[in-house]
TORRO-867966 format. One record per residue (C-alpha): x, y, z. Coordinates in pm, whole numbers, plus 32768, in hexadecimal, padded with zeros to 4 digits. Each point is the difference from the previous one (the first is absolute). Example, Ala and Ser with C-alpha at 12.3 -4.5 7.8 and 13.67 -1.06 7.14 Angstrom:
% TORRO-867966
X, Y, Z
84CE, 7E3E, 830C
8089, 8158, 7FBE
% end
This chain:
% TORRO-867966
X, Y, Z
8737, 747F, 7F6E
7EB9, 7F6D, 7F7B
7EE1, 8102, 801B
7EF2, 7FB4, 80FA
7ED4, 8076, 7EF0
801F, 7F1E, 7EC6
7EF1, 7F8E, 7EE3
7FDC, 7EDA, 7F10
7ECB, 7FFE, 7F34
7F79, 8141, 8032
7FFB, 7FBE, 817C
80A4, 8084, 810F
80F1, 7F22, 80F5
8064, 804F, 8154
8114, 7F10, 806E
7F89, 7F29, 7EED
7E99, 8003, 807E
7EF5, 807A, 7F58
7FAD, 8187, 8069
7F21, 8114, 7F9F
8076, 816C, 808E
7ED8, 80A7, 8093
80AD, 8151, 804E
7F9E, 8159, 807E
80B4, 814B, 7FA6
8043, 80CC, 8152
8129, 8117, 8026
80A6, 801F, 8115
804D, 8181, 7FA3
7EA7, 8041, 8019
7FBD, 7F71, 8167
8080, 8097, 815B
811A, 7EE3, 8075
7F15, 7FE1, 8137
7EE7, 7F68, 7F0A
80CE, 7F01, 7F23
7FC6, 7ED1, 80D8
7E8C, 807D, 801F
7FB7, 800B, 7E8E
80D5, 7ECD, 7F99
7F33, 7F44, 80D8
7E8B, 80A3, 7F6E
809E, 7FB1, 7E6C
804F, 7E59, 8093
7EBA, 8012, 8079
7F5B, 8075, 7EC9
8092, 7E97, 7F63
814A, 80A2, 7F75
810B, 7EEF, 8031
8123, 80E9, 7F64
802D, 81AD, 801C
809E, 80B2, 7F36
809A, 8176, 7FF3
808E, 80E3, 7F49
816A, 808A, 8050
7FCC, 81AA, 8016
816E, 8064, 7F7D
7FEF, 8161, 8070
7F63, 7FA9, 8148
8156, 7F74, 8061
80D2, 80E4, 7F68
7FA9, 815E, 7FF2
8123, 809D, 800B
8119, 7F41, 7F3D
80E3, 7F71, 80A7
7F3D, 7FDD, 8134
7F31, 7EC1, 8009
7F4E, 7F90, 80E4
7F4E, 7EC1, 809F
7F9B, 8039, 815C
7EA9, 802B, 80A7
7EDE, 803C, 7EEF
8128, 7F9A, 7EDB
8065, 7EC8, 80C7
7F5E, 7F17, 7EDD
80AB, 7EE8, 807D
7F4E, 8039, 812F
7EA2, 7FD5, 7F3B
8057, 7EE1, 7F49
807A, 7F21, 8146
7ECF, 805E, 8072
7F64, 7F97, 7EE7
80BC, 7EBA, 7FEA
7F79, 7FC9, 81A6
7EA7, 8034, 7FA2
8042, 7EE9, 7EEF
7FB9, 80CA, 7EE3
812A, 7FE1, 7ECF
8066, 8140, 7F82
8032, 8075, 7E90
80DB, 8134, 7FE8
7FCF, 8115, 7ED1
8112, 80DF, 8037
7FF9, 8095, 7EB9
80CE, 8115, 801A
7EF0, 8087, 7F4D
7EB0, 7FA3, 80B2
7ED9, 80ED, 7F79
7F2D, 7F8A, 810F
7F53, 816F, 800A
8159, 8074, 80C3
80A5, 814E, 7FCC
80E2, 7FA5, 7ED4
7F91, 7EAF, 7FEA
810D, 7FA9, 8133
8147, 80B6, 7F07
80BE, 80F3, 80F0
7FFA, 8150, 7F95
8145, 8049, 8008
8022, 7F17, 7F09
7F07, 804B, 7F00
8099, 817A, 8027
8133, 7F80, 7F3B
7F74, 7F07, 7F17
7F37, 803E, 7EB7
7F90, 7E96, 8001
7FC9, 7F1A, 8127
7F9C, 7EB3, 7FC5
80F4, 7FBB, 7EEB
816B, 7F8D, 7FCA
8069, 81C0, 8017
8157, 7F9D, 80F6
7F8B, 8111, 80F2
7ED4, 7F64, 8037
80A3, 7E80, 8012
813E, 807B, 80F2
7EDD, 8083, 8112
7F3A, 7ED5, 7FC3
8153, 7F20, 802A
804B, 80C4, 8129
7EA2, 7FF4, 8099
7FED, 7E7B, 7FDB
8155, 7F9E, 809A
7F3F, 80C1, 811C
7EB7, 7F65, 800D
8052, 7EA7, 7F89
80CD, 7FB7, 8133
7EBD, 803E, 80C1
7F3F, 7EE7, 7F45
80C4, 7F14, 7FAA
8008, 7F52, 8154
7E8E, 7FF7, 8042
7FE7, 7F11, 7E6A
7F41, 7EC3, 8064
813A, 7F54, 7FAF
80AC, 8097, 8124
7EDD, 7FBE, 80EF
7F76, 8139, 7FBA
7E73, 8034, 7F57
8065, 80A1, 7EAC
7F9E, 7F3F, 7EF3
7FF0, 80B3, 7ED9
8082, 8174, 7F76
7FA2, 80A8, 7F17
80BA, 80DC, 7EF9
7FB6, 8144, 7FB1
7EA9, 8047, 7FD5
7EEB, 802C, 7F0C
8121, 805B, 7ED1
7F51, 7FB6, 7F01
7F09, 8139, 800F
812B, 80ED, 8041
813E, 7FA0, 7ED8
80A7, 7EEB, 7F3A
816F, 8002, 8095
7FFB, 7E8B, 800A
818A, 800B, 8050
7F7C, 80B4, 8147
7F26, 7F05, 8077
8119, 7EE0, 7FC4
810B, 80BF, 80BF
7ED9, 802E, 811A
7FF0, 7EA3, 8030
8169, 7FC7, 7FD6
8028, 8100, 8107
7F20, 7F2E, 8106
809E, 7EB4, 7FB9
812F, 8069, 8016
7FDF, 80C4, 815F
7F5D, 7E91, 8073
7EA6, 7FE9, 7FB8
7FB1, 7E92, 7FC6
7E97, 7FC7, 801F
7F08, 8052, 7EE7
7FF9, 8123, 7F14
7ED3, 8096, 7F3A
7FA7, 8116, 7F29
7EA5, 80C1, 800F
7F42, 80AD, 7EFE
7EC2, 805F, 7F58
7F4D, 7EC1, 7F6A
8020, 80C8, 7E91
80F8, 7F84, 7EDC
80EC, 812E, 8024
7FFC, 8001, 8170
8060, 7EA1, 8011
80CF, 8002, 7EE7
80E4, 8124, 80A8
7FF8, 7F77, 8156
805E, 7E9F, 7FF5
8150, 7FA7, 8026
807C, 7E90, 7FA2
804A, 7F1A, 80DE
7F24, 80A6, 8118
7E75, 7FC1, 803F
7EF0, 80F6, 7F78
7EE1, 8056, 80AF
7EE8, 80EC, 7FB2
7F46, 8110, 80A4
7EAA, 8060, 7FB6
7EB2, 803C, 80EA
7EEC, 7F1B, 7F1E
7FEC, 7F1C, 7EDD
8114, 7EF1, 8089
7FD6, 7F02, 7ED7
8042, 8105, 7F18
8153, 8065, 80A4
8047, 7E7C, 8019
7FEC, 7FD2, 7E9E
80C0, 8121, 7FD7
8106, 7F6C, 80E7
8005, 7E9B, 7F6E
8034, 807F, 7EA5
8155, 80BE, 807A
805D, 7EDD, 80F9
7F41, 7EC1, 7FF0
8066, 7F2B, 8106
7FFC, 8119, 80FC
7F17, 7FEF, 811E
7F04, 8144, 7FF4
806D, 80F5, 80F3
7F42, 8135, 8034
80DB, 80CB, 80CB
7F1A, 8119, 8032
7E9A, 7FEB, 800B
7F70, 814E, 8028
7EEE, 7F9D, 8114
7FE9, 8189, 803F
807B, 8148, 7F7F
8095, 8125, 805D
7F9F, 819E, 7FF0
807B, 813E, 7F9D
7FA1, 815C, 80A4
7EE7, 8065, 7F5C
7F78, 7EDC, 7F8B
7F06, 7F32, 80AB
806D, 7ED5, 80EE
801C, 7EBC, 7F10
7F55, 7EBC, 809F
7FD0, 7E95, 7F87
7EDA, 7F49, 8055
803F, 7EC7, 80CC
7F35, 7F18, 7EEC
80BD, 805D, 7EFC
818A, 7FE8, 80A3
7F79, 7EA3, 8070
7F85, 7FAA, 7EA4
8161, 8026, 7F5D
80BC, 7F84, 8120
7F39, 7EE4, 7FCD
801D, 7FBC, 7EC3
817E, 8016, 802E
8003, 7EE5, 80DE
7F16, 7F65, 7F27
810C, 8016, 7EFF
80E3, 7F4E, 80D7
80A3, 8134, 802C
811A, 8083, 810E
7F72, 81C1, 8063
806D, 80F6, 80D1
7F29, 80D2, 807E
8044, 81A2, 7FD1
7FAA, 8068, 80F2
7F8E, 7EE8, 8120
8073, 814E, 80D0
8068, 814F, 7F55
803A, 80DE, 814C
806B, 8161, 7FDF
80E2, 80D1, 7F2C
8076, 80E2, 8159
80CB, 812E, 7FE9
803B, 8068, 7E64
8048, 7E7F, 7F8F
7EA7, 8025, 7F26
804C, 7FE1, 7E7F
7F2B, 8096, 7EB0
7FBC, 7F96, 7EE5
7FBD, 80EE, 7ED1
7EEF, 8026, 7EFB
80AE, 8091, 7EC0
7FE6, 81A0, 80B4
7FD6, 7FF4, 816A
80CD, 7F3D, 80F8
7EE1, 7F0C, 8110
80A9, 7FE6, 812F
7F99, 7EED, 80CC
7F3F, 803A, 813D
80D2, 7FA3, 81A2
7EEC, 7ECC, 800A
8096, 7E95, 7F3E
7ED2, 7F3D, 8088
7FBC, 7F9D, 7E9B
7EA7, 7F60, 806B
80AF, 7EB7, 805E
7F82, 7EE7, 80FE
80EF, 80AE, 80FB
7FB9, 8168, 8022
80EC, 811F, 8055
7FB1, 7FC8, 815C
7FE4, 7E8B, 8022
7EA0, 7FD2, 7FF5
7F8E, 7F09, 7F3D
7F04, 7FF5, 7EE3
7F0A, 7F1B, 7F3B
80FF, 7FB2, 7F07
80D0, 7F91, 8123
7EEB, 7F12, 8059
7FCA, 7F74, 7E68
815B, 7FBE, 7FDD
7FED, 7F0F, 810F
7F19, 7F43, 7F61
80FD, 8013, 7EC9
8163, 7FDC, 8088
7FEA, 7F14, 8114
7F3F, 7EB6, 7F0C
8119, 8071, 7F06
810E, 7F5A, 80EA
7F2E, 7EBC, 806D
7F97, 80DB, 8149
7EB4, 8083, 80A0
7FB2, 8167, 808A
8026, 7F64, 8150
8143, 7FA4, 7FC9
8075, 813F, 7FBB
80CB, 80F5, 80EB
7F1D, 80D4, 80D2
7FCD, 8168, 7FDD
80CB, 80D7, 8117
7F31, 80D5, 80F1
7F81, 8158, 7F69
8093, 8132, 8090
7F8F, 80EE, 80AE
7F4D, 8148, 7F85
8005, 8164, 8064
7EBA, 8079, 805C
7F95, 813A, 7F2F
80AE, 8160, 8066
8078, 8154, 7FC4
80E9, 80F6, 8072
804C, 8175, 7F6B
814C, 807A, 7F33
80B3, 80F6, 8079
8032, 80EB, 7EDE
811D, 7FEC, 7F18
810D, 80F8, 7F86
7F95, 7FCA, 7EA1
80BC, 7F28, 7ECC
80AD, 813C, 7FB0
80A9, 8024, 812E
8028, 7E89, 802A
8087, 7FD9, 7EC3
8122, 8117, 7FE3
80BF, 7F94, 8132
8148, 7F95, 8016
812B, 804B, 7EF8
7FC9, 806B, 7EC2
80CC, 7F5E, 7EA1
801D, 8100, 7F14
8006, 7FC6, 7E78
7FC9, 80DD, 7E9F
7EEE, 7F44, 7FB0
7F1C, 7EEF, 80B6
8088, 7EB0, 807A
7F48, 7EC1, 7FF2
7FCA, 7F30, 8178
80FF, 7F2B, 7F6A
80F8, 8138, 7F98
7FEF, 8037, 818C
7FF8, 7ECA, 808D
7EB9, 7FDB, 8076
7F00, 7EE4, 7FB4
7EE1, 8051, 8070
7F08, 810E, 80D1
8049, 815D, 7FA3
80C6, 8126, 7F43
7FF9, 8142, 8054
8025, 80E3, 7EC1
8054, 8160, 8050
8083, 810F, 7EE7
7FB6, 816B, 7FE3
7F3F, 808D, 7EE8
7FBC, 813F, 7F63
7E96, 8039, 7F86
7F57, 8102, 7F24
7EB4, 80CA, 806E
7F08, 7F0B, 7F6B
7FD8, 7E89, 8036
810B, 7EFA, 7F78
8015, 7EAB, 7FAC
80B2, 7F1B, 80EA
8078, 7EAC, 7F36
80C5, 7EE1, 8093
8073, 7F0F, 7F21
803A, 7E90, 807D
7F54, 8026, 8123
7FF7, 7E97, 80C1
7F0A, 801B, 809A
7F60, 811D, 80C9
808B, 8160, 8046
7F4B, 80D9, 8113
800B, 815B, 7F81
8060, 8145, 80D2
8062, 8184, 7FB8
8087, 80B9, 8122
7F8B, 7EEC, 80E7
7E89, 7FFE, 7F82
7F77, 7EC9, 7F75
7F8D, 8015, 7E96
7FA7, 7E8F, 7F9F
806D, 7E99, 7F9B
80A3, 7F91, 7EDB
7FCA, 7E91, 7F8F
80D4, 7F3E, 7F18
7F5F, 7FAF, 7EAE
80F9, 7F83, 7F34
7F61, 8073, 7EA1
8016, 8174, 8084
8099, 80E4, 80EF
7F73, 8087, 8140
7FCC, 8123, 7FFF
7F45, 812A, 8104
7FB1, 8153, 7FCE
80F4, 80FC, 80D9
7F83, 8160, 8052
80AA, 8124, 7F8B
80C4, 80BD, 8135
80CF, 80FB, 7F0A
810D, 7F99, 80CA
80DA, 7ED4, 807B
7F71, 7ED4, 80C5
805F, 7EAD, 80DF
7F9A, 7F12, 7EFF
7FEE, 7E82, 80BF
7F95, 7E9C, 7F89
7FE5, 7F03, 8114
8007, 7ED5, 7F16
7F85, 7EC8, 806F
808B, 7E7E, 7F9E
7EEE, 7F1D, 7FB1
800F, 7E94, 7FEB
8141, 7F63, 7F1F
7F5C, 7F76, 7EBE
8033, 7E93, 8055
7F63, 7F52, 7EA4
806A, 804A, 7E99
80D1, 80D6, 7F26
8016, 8128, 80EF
80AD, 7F3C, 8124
8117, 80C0, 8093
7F94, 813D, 7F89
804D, 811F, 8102
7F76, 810D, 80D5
8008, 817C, 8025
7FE5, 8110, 7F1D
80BD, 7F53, 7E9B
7FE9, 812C, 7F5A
7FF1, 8164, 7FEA
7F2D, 8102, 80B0
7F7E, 80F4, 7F49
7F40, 8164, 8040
7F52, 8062, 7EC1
812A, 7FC8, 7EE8
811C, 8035, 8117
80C2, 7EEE, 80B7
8015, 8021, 8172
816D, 7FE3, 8089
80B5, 7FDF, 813A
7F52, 7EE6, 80E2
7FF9, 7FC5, 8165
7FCB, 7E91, 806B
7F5D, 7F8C, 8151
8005, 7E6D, 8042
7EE0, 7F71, 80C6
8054, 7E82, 7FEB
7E80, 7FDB, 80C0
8060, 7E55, 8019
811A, 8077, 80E2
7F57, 80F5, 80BC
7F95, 7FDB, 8170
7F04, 8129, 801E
7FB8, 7FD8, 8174
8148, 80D9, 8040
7FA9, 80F6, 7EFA
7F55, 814F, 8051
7ECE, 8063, 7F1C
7F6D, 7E97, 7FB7
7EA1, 7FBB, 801F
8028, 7F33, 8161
7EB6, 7F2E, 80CE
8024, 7F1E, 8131
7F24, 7ED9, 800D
8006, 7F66, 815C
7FB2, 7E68, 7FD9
801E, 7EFE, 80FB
80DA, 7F21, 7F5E
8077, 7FA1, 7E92
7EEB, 7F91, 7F06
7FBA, 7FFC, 7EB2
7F71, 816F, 7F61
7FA4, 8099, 7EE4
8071, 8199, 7FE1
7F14, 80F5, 7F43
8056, 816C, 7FFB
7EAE, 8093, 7F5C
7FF7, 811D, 7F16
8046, 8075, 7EC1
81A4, 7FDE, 7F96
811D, 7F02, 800E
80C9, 7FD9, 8105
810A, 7F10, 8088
7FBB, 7F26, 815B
80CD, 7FB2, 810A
7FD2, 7F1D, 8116
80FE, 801D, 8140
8134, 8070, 7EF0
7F87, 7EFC, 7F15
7F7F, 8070, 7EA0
7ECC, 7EF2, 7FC0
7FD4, 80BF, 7E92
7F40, 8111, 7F04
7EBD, 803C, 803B
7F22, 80E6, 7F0A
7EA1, 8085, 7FF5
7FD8, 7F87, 7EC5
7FF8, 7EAD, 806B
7FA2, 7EE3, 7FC9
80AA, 7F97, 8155
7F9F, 80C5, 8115
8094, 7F63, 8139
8184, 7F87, 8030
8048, 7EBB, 80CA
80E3, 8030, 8162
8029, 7EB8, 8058
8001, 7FB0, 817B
81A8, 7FDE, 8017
8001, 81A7, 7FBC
7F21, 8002, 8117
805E, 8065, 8172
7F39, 800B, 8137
7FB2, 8185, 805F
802B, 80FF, 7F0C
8057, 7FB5, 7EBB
8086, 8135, 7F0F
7F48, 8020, 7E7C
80C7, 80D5, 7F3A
7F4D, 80C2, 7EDC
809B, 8099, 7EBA
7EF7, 80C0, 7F2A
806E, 807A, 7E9C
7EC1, 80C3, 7FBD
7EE7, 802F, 80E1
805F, 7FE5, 818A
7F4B, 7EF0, 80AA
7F67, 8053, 817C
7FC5, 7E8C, 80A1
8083, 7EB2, 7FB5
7F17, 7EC4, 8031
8053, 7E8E, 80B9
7F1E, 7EF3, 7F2F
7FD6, 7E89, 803F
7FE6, 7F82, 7E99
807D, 8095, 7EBD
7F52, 80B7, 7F0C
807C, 7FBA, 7E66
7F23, 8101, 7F79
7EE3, 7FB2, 7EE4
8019, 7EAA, 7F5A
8032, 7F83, 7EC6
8003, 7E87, 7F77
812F, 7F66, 7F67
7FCF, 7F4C, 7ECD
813F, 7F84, 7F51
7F2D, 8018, 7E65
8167, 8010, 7F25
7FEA, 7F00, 7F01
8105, 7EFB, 8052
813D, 7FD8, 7ED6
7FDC, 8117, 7F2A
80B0, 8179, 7FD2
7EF3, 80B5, 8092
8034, 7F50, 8138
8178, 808A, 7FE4
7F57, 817C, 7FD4
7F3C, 7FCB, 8106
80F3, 7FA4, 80F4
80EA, 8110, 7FB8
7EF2, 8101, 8014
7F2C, 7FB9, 812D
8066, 7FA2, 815F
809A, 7EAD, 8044
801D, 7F56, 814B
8150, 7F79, 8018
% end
């Protein structure tokens, strides 16, 4: 079957026709179901005549064995309505997608077995085999070919900063054609020599991804593939933030500048993000500087034309101007702008109090074990583990050391809270422990942070990885408490923080819990996400379907300090802002560094 996306002369052809893809990045994993329709429809009428979306592995299969493709999963759903809204489609279904995702999109149940995802290790290949006679039968129908709007797929993603298993990538793409994908494929990497180098795989298109200096990454391009039209298949427009850190913003002039000069290059773009939405529940990823793991904050708005809650922005009004001469059209012409929705007026309502994490944290069965077991030793992927041993301690105070901690352990002795450990991966945590002269209920609630979803440290796992030690002695004989806090529904648990906000219908809101601590938030049995003192996000979005008329029930988990009222805002609040400037030079190994030690966005 002859692919709908073709080139001759460095130029794109659809059906033969001259084309230029004008795409927007958008993930359906990060958007209520309620809301696709309502954001496709804000990214056509930015200009975007094509979307394009990640594939979120794990999000579909979180347990193995048990896929599954219905309701906020149903992708096929999103792209038909994609395809009615007469937008094609360009799929990126990895199985490894970075995309700031808890282990860039790899199930965890599979990186608890394998030593090296992303290569040809037959562990990692038989899942991947397995997972793609699953998902391909999903796509395959909806190819433009079969009268669907997928034009183009893309394999793997971004491989050229991670390895060099070249006989990976080829069996990848084998893999796809074989299962029945017929319409274009493409690789997509760092515009650097090695990047390139490692991430193009013959026979299939390369494209580049980079946030400024587009001629440079075309020349980069046509010396690899000349011929080739210039695809940037990401163009950071935005960026994203880590706790801690301050909210990361790009100026509308200078997205519009490059995107410009893209088009000015002749050049086919997508856009990441044209909307980022919201990492709900614990699907939020981190990244890692060299020591300390940088989990990535609930909020994916990424600064793009379409924010997290569908309003749009000036970029959204420059890109107009861009996008819509680029295809022989006029702003006019282009598809109008759905109504906004409706806001929440400000409010607040009081928390009951809670039971405490202790209490919270220690229910249920234990697992008992010599030593401590991993979240992946007991099954668990993400939330919290209860460690609970007994210890004998001298007259004067101890040292308390746990080695391997990923990534924070809350720190009690006979039910009284000590402190917090934090991972830093060039020493152990350790706390001081008083001297009783006697024995002592030692426990460490231990908390999972975001999956490392970019570099060398993907698939690395959670828990306690090592020993725990008080002064020169190991501590034996652990009890293990699950709290699996994405598969909670806290409204029908005793000793959660609980408020009622009455409203008179659903809307769009923005929940702030003030105070010092971090906490988890749900809305109505729905986790929206972490939210922490330390910022820089400060409000998490509750779109208007996890609204009901009458009262509505916010659930409240605090890990340290115990919060006494919740908040109901109108408009979101990203914390202190920073600019965005993309400043790598473009081709050289510093760029490669660079990469691999800062935070990337996809």
């Amino acid at each position: 079957m002859t692919p709908t996306l073709a080139w001759r002369d460095g130029e794109f052809l659809k059906h033969g026709v001259p084309h230029r893809i004008l795409s927007g990045s958008i993930h359906y994993f990060r958007i209520h179901p309620d809301l696709w329709e309502d954001r496709l429809r804000r990214v056509a009428a930015t200009g975007f005549n094509t979307v394009d979306t990640y594939v979120a592995w794990n999000f579909h299969e979180q347990d193995e064995g048990s896929p599954d493709f219905t309701g906020p999963r149903d992708l096929a759903r999103f792209v038909s309505i994609a395809g009615d809204l007469g937008l094609d489609v360009i799929l990126r279904p990895g199985p490894y997608i970075c995309a700031e995702w808890t282990n860039g999109g790899l199930p965890s149940w599979l990186t608890a077995r394998t030593r090296a995802p992303r290569s040809t290790d037959p562990v990692y290949q038989d899942a991947v085999s397995r997972w793609l006679d699953l998902l391909l039968p999903q796509l395959v129908p909806l190819q433009a070919g079969r009268g669907g709007p997928v034009v183009a797929v893309q394999v793997e993603n971004e491989y050229g900063s991670y390895g060099d298993d070249a006989a990976h990538l080829a069996w990848l793409r084998r893999g796809l054609l074989d299962r029945g994908i017929t319409e274009l494929l493409y690789t997509a990497d760092g515009p650097t020599e090695v990047m390139l180098d490692t991430g193009m795989i013959d026979g299939t298109l390369a494209a580049a991804t980079f946030g400024s200096r587009a001629s440079e990454a075309q020349a980069m391009l046509r010396s690899r593939r000349p011929g080739e039209p210039f695809l940037c298949a990401e163009f950071w427009n935005g960026w994203f933030d880590h706790w801690g850190e301050n909210h990361h913003v790009r100026s509308p002039a200078s997205a519009a500048a490059t995107l410009r000069e893209i088009v000015d290059l002749g050049g086919s773009v997508s856009v990441y993000m044209a909307h980022g939405g919201t990492n709900f529940g614990l699907w939020a990823g981190a990244n890692h500087d060299g020591r300390r793991i940088q989990p990535t904050v609930t909020s994916y708005d990424s600064d793009a034309p379409v924010g997290e809650d569908g309003r749009v922005s000036e970029k959204f009004r420059l890109y107009r101007d861009i996008l819509a001469p680029a295809t022989g059209g006029t702003v006019d012409a282009l598809p109008g702008l759905p109504p906004d929705a409706a806001r929440h007026a400000f409010s607040s309502a009081p928390l009951s109090p809670s039971a405490g994490l202790l209490s919270l944290a220690t229910r249920g069965p234990a697992t008992r074990a010599a030593g401590p077991l991993s979240f992946e030793e007991l099954g668990i992927d993400t939330g919290l583990v209860t460690y609970r041993s007994s210890v004998t301690l001298p007259s004067h105070d101890v040292h308390l050391t746990v080695h391997g901690l990923h990534d924070r352990a809350y720190v009690f002795l006979d039910g009284r809270a000590l402190g917090l450990l934090e991972r830093d991966d060039a020493e152990p945590a350790v706390l001081t422990l008083p001297g009783f002269g006697r024995a002592a209920e030692l426990t460490l609630v231990v908390e999972a942070l975001g999956r490392v979803n970019y570099g060398p440290l993907l698939g690395e796992h959670k828990g306690i990885l090592g020993g725990v030690q008080v002064d020169r002695r190991l501590v034996h004989g652990w009890e293990h408490h699950l709290t699996p806090l994405d598969r909670w529904v806290p409204d029908d648990l005793d000793g959660v923080a609980h408020a009622v906000i009455e409203v008179d219908g659903p809307a769009d809101g923005w929940l702030a819990v003030p105070g010092d601590g971090d906490r988890f938030v749900w809305l109505n049995g729905a986790l929206l996400g972490r939210l922490w003192s330390r910022g820089p996000q400060r409000r998490l979005y509750a779109p208007a379907p996890l609204w009901r008329p009458g009262a509505n029930q916010v659930a409240v988990l605090d890990l340290t300090h115990p919060a006494t009222y919740v908040e109901v805002h109108p408009d979101p609040d990203y914390g202190p802002a920073e600019e965005y400037v993309e400043s790598l030079p473009t081709g050289t190994d510093d760029v490669v560094q660079e990469l691999d030690d800062t935070a990337r966005l996809a």
